[in-house]
N, CA, C and O atoms as a Tripos MOL2 file, in Angstrom:
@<TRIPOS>MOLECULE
protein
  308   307    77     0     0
PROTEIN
NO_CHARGES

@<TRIPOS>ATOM
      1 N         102.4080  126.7540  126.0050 N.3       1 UNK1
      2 CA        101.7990  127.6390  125.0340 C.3       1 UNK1
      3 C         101.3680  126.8000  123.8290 C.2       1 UNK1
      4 O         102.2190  126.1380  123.2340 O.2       1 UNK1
      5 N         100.5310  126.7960  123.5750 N.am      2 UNK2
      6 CA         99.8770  126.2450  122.2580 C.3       2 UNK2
      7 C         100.1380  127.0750  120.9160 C.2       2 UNK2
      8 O         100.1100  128.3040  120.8360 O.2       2 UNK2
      9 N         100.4300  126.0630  119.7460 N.am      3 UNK3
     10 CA        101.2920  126.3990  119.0320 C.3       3 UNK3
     11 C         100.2070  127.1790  117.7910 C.2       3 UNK3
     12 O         100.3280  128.1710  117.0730 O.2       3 UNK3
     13 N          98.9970  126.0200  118.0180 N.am      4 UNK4
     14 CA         97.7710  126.5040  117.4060 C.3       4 UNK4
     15 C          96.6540  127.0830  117.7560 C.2       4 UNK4
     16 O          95.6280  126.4210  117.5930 O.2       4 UNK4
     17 N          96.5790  127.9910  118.1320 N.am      5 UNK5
     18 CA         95.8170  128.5530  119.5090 C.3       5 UNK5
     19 C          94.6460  127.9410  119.3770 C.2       5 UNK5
     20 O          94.0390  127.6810  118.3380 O.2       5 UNK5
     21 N          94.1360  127.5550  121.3300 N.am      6 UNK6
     22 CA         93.1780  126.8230  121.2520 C.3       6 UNK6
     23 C          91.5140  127.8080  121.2370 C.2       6 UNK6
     24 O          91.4560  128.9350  121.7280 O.2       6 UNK6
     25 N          90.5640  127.2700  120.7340 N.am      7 UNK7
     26 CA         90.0810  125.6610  120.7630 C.3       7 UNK7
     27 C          90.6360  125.3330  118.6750 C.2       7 UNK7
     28 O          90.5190  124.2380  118.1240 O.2       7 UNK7
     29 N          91.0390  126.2840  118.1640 N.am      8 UNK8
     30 CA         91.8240  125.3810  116.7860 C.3       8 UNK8
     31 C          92.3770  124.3270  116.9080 C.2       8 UNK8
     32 O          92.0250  123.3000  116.3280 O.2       8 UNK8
     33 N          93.6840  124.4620  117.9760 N.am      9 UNK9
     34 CA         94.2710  123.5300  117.7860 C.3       9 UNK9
     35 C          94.8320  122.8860  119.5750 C.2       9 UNK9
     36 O          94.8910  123.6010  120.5750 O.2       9 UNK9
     37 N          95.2370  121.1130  119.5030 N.am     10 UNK10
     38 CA         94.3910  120.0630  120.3580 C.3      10 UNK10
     39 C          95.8240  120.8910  121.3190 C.2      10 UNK10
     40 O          96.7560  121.6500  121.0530 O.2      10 UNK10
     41 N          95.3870  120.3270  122.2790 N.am     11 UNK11
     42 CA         96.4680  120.6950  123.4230 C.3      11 UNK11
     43 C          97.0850  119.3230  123.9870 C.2      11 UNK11
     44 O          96.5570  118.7720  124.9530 O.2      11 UNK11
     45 N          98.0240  118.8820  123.4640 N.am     12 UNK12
     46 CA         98.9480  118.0290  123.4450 C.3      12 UNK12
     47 C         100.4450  118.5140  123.5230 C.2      12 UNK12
     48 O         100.7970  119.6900  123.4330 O.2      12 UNK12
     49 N         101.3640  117.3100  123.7250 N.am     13 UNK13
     50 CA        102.5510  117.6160  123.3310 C.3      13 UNK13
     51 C         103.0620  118.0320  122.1750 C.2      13 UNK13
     52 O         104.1000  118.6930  122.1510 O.2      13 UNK13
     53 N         102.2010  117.5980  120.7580 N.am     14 UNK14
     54 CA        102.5110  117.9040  120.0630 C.3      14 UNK14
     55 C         101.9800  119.5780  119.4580 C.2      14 UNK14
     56 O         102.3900  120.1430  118.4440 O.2      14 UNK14
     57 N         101.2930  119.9180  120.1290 N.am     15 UNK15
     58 CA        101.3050  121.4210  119.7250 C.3      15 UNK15
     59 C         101.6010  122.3600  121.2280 C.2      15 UNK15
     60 O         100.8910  123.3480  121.4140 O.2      15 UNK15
     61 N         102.4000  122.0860  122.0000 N.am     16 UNK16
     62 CA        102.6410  122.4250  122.9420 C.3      16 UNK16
     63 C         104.5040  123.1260  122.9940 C.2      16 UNK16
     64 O         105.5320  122.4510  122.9580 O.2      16 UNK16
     65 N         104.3800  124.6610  123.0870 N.am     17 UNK17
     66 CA        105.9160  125.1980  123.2530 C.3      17 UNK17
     67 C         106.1360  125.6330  124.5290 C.2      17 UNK17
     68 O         105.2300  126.3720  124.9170 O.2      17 UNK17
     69 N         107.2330  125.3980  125.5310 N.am     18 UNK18
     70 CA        107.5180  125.9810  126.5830 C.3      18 UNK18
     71 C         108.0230  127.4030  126.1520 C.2      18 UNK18
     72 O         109.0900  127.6140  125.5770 O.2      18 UNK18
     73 N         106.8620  128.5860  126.6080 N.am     19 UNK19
     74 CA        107.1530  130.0220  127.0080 C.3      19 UNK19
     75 C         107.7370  130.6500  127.8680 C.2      19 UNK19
     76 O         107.4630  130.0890  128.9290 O.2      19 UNK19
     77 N         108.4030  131.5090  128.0560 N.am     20 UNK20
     78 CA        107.9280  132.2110  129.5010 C.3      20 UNK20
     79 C         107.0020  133.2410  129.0830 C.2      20 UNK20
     80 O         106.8350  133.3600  127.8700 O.2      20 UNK20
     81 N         106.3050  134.0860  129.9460 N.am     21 UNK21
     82 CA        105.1230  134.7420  130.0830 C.3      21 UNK21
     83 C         105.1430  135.9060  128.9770 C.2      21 UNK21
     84 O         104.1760  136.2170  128.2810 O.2      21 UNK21
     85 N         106.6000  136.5780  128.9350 N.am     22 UNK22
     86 CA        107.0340  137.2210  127.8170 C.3      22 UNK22
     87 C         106.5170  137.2550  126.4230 C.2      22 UNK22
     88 O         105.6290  137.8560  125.8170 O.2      22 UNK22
     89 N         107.5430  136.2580  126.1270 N.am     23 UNK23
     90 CA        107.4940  135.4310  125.2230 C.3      23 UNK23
     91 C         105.6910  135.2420  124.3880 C.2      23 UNK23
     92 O         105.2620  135.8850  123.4300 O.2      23 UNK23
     93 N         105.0940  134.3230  125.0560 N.am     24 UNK24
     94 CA        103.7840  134.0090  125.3940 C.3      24 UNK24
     95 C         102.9280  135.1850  125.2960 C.2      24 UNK24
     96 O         102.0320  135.1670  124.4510 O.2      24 UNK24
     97 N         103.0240  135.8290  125.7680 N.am     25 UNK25
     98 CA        102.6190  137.7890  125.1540 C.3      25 UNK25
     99 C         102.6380  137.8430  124.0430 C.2      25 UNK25
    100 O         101.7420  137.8050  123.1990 O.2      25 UNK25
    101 N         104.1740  137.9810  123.9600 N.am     26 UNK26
    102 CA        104.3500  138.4270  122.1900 C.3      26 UNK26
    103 C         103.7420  137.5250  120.9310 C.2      26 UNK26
    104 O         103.4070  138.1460  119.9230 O.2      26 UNK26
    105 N         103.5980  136.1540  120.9550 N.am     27 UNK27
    106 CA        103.0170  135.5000  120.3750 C.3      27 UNK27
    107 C         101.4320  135.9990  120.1020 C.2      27 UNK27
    108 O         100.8850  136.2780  119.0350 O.2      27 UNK27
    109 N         100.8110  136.0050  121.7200 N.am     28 UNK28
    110 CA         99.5910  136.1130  121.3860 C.3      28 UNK28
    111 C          98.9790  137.4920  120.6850 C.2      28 UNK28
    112 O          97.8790  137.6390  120.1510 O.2      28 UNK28
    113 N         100.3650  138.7280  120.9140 N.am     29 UNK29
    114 CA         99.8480  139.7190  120.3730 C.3      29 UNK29
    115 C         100.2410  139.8000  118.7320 C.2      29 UNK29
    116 O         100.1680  140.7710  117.9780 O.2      29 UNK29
    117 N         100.6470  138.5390  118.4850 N.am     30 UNK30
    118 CA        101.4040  138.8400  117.0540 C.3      30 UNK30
    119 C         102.2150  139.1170  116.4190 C.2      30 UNK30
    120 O         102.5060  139.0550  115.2250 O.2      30 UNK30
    121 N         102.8570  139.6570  117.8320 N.am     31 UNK31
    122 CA        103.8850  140.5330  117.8680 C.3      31 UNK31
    123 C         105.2800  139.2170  117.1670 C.2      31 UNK31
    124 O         106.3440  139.7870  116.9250 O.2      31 UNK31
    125 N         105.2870  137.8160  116.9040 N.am     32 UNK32
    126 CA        106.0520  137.1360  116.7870 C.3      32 UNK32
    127 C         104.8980  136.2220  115.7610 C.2      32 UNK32
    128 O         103.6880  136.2900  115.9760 O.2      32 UNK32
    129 N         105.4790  135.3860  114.6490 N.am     33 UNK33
    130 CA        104.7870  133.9620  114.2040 C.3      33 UNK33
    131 C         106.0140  132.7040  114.3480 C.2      33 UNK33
    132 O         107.0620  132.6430  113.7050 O.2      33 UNK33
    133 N         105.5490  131.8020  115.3350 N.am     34 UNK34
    134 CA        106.1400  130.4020  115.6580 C.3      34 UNK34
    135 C         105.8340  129.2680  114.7330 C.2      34 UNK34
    136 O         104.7920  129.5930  114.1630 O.2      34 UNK34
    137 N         106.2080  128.1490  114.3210 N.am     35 UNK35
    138 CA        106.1630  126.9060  113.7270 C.3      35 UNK35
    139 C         106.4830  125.9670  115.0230 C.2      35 UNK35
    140 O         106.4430  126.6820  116.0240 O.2      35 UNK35
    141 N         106.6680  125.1430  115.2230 N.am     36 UNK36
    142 CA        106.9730  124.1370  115.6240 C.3      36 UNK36
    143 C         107.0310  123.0660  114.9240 C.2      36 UNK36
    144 O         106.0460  122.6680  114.3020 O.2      36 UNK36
    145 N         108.5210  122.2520  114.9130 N.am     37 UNK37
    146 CA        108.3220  120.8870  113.8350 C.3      37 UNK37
    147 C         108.6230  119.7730  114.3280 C.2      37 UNK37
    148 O         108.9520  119.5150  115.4860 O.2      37 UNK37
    149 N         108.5240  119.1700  113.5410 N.am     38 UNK38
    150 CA        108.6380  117.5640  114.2960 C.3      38 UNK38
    151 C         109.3570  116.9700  115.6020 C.2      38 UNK38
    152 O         108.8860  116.3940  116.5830 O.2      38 UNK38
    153 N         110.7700  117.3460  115.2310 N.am     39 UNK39
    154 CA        111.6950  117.5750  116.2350 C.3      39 UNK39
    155 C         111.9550  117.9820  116.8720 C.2      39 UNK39
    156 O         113.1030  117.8780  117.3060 O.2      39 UNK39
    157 N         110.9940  118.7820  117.4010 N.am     40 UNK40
    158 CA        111.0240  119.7320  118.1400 C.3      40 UNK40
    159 C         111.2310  121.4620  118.0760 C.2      40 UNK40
    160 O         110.7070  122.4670  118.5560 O.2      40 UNK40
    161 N         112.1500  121.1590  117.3190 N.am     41 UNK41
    162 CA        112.6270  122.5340  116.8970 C.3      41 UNK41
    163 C         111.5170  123.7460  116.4530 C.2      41 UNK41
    164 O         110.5830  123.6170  115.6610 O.2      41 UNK41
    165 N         111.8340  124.7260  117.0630 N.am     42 UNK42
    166 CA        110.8500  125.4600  116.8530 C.3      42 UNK42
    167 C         111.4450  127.2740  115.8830 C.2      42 UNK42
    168 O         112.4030  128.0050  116.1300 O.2      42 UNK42
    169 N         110.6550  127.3560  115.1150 N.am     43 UNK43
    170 CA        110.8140  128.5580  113.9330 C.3      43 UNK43
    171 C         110.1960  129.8950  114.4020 C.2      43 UNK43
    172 O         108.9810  130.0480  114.2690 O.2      43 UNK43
    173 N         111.0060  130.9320  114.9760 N.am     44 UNK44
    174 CA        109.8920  132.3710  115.3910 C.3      44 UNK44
    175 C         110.1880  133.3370  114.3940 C.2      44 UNK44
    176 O         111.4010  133.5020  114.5290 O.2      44 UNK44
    177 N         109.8610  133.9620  113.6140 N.am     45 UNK45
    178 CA        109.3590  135.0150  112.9000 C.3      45 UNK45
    179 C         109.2580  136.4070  113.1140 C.2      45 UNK45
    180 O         108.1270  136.8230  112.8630 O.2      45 UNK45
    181 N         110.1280  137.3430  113.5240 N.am     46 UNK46
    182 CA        110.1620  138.7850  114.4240 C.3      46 UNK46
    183 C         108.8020  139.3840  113.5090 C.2      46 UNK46
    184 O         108.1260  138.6880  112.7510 O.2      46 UNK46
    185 N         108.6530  140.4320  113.7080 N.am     47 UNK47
    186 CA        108.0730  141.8690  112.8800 C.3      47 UNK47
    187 C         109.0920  142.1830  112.1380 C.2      47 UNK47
    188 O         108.7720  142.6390  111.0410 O.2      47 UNK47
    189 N         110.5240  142.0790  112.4060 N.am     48 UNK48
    190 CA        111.1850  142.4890  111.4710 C.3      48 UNK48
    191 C         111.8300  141.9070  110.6650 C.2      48 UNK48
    192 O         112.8540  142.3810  110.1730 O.2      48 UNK48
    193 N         111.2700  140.5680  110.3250 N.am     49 UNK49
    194 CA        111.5430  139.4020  109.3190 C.3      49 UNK49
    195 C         112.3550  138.6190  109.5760 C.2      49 UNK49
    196 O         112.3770  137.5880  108.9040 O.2      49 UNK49
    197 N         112.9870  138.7450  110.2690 N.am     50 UNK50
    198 CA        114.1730  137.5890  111.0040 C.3      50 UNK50
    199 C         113.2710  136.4150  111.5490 C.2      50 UNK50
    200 O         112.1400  136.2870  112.0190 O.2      50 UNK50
    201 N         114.5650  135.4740  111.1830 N.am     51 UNK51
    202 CA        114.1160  134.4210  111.7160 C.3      51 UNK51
    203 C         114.6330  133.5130  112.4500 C.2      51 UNK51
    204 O         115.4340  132.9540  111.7010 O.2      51 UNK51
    205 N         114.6950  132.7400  114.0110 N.am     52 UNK52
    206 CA        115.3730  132.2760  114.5760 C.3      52 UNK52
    207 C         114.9280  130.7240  115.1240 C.2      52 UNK52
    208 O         113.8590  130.4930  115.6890 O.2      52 UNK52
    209 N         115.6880  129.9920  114.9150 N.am     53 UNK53
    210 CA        115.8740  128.8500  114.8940 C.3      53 UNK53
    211 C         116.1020  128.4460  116.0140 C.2      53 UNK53
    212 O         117.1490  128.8850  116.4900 O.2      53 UNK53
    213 N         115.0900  127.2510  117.1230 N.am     54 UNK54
    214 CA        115.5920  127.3590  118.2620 C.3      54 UNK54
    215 C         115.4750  125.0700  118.6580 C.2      54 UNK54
    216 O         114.6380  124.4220  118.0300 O.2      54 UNK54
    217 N         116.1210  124.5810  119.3600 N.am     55 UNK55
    218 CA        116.1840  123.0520  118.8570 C.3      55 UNK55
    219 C         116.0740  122.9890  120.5490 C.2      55 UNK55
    220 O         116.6100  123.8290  121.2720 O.2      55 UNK55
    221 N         115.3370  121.9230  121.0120 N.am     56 UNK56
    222 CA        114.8260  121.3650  121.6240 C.3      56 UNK56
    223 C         115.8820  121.1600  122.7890 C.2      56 UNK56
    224 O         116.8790  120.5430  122.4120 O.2      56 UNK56
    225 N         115.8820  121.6220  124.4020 N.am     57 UNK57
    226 CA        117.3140  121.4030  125.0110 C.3      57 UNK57
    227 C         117.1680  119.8800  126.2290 C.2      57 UNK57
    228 O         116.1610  119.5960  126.8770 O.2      57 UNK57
    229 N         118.2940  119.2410  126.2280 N.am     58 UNK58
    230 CA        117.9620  118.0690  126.9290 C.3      58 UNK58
    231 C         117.2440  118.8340  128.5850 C.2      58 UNK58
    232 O         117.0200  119.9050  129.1490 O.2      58 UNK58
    233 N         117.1380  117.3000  128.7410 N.am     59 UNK59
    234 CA        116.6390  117.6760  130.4140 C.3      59 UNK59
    235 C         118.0130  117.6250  131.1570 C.2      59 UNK59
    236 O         118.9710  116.8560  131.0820 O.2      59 UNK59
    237 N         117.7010  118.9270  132.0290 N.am     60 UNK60
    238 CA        119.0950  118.5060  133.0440 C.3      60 UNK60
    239 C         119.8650  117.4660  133.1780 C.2      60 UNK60
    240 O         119.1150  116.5370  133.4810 O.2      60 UNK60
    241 N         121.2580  116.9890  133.1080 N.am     61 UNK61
    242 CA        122.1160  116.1730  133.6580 C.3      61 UNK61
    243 C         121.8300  115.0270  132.3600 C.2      61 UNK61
    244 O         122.6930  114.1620  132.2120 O.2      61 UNK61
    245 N         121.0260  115.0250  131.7370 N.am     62 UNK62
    246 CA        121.5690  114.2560  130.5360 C.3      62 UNK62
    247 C         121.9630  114.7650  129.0350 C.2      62 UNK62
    248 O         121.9960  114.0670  128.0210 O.2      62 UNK62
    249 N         122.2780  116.2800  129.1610 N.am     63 UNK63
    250 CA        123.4840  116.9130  128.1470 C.3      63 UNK63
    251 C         124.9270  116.0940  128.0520 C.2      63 UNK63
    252 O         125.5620  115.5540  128.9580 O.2      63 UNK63
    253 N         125.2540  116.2060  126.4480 N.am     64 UNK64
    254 CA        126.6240  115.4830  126.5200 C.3      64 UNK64
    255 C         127.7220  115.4700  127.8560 C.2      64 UNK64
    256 O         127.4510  116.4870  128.4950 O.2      64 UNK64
    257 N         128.2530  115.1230  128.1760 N.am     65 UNK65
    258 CA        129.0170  115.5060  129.2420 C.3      65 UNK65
    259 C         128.8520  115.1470  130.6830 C.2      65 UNK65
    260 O         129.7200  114.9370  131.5300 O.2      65 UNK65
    261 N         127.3850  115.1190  130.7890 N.am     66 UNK66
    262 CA        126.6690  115.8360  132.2580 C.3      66 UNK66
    263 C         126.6560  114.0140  132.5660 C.2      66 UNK66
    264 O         126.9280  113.0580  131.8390 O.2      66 UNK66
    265 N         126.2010  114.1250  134.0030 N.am     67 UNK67
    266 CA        125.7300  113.4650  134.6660 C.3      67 UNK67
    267 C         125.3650  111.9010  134.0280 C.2      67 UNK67
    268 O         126.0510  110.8790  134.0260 O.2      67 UNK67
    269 N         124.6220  112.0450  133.7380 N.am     68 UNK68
    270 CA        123.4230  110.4070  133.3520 C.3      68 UNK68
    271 C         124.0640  110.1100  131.8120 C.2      68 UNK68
    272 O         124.4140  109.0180  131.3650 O.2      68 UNK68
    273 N         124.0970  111.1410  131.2910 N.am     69 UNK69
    274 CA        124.7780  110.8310  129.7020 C.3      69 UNK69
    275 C         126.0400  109.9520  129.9290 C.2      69 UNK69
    276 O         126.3460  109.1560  129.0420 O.2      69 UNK69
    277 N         126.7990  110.0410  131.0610 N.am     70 UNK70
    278 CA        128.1200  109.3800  130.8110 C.3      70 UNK70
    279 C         128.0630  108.1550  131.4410 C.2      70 UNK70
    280 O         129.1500  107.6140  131.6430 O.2      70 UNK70
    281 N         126.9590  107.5220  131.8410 N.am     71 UNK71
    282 CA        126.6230  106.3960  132.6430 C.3      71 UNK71
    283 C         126.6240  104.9320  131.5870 C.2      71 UNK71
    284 O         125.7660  104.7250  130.7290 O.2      71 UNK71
    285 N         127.5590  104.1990  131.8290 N.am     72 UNK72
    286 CA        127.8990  103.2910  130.7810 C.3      72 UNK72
    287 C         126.3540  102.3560  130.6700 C.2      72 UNK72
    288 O         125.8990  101.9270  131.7300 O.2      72 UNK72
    289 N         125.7280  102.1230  129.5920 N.am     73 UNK73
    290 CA        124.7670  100.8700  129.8470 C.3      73 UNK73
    291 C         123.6240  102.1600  129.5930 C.2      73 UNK73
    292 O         122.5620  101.5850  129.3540 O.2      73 UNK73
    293 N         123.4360  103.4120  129.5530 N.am     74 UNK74
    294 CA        122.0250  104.3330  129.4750 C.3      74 UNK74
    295 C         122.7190  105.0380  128.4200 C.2      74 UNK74
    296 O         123.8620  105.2800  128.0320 O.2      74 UNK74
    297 N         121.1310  105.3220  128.0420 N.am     75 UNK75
    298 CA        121.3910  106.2960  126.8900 C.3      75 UNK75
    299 C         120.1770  107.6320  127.4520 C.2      75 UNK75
    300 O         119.0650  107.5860  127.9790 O.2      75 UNK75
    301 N         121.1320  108.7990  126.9880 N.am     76 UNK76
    302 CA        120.2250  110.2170  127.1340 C.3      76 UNK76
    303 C         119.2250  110.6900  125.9640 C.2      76 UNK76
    304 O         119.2630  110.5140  124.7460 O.2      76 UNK76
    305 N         118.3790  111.3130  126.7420 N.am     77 UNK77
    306 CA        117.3470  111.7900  126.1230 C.3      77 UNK77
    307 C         116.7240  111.2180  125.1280 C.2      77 UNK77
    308 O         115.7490  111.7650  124.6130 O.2      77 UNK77
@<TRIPOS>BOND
     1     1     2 1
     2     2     3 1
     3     3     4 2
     4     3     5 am
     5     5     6 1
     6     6     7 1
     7     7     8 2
     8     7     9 am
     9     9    10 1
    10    10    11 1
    11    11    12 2
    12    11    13 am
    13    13    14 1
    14    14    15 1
    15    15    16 2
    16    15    17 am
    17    17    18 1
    18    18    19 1
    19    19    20 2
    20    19    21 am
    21    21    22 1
    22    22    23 1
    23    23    24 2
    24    23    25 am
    25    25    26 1
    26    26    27 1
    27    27    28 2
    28    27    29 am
    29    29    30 1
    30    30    31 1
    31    31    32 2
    32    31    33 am
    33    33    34 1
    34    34    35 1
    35    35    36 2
    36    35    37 am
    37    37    38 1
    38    38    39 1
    39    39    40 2
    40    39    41 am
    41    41    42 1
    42    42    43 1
    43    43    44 2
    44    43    45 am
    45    45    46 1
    46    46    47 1
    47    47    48 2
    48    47    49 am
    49    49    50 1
    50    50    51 1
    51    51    52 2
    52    51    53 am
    53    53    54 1
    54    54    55 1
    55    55    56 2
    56    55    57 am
    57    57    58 1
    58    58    59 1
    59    59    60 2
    60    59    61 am
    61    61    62 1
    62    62    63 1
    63    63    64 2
    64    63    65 am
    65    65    66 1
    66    66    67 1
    67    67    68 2
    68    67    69 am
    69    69    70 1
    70    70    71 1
    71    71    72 2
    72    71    73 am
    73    73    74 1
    74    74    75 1
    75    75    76 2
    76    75    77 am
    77    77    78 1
    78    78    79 1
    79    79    80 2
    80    79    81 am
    81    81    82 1
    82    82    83 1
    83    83    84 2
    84    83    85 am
    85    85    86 1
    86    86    87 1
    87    87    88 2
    88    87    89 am
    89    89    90 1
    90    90    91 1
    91    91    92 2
    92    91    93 am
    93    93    94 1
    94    94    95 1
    95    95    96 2
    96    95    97 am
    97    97    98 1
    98    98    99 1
    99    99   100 2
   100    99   101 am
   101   101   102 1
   102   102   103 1
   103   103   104 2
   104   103   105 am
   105   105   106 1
   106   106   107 1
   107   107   108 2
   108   107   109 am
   109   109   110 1
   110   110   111 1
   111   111   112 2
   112   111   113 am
   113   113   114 1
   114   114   115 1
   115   115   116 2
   116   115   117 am
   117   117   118 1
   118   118   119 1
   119   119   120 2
   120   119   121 am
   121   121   122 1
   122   122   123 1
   123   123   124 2
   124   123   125 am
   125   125   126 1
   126   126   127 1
   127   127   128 2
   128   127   129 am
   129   129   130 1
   130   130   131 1
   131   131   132 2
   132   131   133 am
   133   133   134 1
   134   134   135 1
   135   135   136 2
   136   135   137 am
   137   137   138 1
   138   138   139 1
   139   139   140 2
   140   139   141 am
   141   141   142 1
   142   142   143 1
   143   143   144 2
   144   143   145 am
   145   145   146 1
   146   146   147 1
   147   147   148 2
   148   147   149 am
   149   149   150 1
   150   150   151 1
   151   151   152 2
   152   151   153 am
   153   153   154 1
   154   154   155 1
   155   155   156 2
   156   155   157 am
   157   157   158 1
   158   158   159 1
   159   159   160 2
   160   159   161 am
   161   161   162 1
   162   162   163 1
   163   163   164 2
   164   163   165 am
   165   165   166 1
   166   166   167 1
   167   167   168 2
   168   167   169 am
   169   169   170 1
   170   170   171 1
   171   171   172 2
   172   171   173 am
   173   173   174 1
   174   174   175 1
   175   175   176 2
   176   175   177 am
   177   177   178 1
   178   178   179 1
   179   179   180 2
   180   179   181 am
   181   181   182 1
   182   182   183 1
   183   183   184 2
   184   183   185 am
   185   185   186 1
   186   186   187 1
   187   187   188 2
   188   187   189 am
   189   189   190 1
   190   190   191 1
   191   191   192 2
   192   191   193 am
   193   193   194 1
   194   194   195 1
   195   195   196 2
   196   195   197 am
   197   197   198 1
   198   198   199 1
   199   199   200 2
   200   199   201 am
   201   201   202 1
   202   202   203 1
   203   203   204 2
   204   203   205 am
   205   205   206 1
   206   206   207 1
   207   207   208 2
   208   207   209 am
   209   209   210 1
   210   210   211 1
   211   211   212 2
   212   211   213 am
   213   213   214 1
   214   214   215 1
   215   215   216 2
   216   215   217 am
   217   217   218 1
   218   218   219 1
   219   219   220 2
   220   219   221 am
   221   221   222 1
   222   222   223 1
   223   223   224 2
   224   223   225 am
   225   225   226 1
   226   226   227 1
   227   227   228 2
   228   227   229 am
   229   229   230 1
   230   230   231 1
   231   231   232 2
   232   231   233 am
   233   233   234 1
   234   234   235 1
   235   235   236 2
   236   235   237 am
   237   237   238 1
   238   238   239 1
   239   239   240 2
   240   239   241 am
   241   241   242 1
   242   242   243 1
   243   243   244 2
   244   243   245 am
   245   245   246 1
   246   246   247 1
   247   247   248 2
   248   247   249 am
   249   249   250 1
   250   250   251 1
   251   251   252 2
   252   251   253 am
   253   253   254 1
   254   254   255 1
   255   255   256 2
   256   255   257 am
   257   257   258 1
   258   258   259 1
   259   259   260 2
   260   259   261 am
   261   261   262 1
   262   262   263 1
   263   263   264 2
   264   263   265 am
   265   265   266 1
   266   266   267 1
   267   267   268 2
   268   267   269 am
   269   269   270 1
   270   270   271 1
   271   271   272 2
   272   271   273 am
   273   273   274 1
   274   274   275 1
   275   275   276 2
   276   275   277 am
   277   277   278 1
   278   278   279 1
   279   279   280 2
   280   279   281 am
   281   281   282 1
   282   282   283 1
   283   283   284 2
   284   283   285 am
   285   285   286 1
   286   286   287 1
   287   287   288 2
   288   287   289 am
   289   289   290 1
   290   290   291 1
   291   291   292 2
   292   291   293 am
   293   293   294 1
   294   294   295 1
   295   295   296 2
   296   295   297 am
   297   297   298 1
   298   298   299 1
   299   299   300 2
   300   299   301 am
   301   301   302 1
   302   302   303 1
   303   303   304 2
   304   303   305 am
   305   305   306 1
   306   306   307 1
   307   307   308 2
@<TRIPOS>SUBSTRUCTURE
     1 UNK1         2 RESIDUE 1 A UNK
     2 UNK2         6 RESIDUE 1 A UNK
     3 UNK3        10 RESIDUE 1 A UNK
     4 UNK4        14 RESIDUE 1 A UNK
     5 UNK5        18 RESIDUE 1 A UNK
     6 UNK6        22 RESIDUE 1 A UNK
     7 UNK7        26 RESIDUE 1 A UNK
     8 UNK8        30 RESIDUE 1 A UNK
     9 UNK9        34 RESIDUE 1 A UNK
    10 UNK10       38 RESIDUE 1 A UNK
    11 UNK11       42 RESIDUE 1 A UNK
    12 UNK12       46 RESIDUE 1 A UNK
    13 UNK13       50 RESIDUE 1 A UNK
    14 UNK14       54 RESIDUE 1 A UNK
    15 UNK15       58 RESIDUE 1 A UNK
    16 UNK16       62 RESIDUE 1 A UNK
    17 UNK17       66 RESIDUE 1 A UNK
    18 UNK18       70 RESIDUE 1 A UNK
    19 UNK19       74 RESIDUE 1 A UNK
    20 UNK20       78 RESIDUE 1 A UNK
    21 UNK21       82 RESIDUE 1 A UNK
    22 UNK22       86 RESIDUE 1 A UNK
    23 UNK23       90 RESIDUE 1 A UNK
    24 UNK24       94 RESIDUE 1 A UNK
    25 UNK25       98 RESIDUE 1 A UNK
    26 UNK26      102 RESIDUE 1 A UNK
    27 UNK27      106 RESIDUE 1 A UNK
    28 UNK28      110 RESIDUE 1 A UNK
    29 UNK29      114 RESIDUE 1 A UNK
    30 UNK30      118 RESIDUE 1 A UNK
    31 UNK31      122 RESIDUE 1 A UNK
    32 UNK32      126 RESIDUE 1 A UNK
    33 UNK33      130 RESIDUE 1 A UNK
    34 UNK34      134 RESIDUE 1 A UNK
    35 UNK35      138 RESIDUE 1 A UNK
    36 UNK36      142 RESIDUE 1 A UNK
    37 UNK37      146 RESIDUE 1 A UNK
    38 UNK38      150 RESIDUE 1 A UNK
    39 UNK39      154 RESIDUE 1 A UNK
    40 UNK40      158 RESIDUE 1 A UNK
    41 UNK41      162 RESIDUE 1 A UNK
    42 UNK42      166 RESIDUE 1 A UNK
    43 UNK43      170 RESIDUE 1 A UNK
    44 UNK44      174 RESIDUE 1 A UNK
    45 UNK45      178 RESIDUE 1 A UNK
    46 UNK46      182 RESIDUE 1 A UNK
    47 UNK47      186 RESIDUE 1 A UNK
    48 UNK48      190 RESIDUE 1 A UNK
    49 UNK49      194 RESIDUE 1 A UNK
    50 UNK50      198 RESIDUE 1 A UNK
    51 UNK51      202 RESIDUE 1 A UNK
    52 UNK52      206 RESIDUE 1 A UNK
    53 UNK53      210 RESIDUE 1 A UNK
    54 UNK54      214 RESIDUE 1 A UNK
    55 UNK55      218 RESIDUE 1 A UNK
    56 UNK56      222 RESIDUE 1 A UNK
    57 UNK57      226 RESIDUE 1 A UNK
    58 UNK58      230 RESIDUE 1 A UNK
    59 UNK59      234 RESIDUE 1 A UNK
    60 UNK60      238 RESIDUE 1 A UNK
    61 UNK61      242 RESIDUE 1 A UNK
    62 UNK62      246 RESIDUE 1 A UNK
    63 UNK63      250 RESIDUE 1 A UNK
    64 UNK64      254 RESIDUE 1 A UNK
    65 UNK65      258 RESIDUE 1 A UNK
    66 UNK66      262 RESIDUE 1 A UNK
    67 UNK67      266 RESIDUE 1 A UNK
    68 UNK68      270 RESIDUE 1 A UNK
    69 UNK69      274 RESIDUE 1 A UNK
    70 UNK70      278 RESIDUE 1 A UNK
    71 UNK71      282 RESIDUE 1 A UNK
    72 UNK72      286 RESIDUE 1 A UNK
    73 UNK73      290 RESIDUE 1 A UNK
    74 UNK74      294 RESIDUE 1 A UNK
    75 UNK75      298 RESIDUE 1 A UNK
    76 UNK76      302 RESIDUE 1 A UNK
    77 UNK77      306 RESIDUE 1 A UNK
């Protein structure tokens, strides 16, 4: 989902949010306003003024704990 709807804004990673189709609805109807920042982290905006804070999640199996993260000599994500 593009963060700046296109053709405004470039379609890259950097203006690029994983939706689901839902989601992606509600945006386009307004029904929500998103930020996206540097870090990923992304800012949504209800209709009813709330605001929720959502941070970027590793890729499978390299969460603390998991899999590849605990592999001496690599580093995750």
């Amino acid at each position: 989902d593009h963060v700046e709807a296109w053709p405004r804004g470039p379609t890259s990673a950097a203006s690029m949010v994983p939706r689901c189709r839902r989601h992606h609805e509600h945006k386009t109807r307004r029904l929500v306003h998103t930020v996206l920042h540097g870090d990923g982290s992304v800012d949504t905006r209800m209709l009813t003024g709330i605001m929720v804070r959502t941070g970027p999640e590793p890729l499978p199996g390299y969460g603390p704990g998991e899999g590849y993260a605990n592999v001496p000599g690599t580093t995750a994500g």
